[in-house]
N, C-alpha and C positions, 0 to 999 in steps of 0.2 A: 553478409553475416549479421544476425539481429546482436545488436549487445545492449544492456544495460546498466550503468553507470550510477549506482546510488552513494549521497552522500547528505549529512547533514548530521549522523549521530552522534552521542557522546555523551556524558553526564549531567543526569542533572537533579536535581533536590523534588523530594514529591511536591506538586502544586506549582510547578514549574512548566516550559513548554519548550519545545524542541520544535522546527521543521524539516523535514527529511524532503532532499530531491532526486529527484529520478529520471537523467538524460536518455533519452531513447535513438540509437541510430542504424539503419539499417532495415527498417521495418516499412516497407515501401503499402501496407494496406489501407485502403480507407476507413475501413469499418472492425474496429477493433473494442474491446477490453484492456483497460491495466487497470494495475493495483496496486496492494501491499498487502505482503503474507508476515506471520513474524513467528519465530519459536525461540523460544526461552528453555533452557536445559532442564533435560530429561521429558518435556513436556511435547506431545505432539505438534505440526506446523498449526495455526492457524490463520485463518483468513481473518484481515480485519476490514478493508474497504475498498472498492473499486470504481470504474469511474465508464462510464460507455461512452465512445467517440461519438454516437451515430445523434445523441440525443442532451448527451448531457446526465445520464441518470447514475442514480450512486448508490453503493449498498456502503454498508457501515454492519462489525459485529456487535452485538446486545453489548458487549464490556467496553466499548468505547463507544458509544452512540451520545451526539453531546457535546462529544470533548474531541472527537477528532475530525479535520474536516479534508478529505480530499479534491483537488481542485490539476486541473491539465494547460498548459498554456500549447496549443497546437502549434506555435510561429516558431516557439524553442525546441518543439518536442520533448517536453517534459512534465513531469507529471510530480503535484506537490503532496506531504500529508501533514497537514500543519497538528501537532499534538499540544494540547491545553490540559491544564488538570491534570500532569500526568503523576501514576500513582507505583509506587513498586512492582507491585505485578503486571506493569506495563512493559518491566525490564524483559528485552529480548532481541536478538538479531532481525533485525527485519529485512526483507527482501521486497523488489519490486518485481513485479512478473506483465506479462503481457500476451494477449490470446488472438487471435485474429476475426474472432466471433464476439460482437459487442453485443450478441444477445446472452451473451454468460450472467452479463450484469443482472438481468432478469429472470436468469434461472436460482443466483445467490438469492432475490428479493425474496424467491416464493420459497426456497427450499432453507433459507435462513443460514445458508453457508456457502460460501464460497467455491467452485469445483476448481480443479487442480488448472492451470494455465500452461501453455508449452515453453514458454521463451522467459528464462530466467537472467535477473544479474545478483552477481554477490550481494551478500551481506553487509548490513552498515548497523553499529551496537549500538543499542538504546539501554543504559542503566539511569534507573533512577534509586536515587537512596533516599533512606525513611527519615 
């Protein structure tokens, strides 16, 4: 059974930084996608950065490009999103997700969004105040 285990959120002042982490276990594939999706109430999910096993490559969305850096340590199986600069509208449940095709990462670069991931873990809350 894949599970996902996010933690790291919590409050914090805009222009502040947060890192969020992401244990992965159960996912026996070589060649994968993770990420981090995140939705903020009433507001559709979005994709904000993912990371491909096979290569190392990253997408990132246009509203955090910059300020958030996605990074994997394979030995922990885990996956980090270190957030800098972060601004109000950054406030949202984030989620980490994970695909078994690390060519996803490549289909986010060219289509500018993210497609939906199969293997989800809860939510961990990122409020930032003004």
């Amino acid at each position: 059974e894949v599970q996902l285990q996010a933690s790291g959120g919590g409050l914090v002042q805009a222009g502040g930084s947060l890192r969020l982490s992401c244990a992965v276990s159960g996912f026996i594939f070589d060649d994968y996608a993770i990420g981090w999706f995140r939705q903020a109430p009433g507001k559709e999910r979005e994709g904000v950065s993912c990371i491909s096993s096979s290569d190392g490559s990253t997408y990132y969305a246009d509203s955090v490009k910059g300020r958030f850096t996605i990074s994997s340590d394979n030995a922990k199986d885990t996956v980090y999103l270190q957030m800098n600069s972060l601004k109000p509208e950054d406030t949202a449940v984030y989620y980490c997700a994970v695909d078994v095709l690390s060519k996803l990462v490549t289909t986010a670069q060219v289509m500018g969004v993210m497609p939906p991931f199969n293997y989800w873990g809860q939510g961990t809350q990122v409020t930032v105040s003004s």
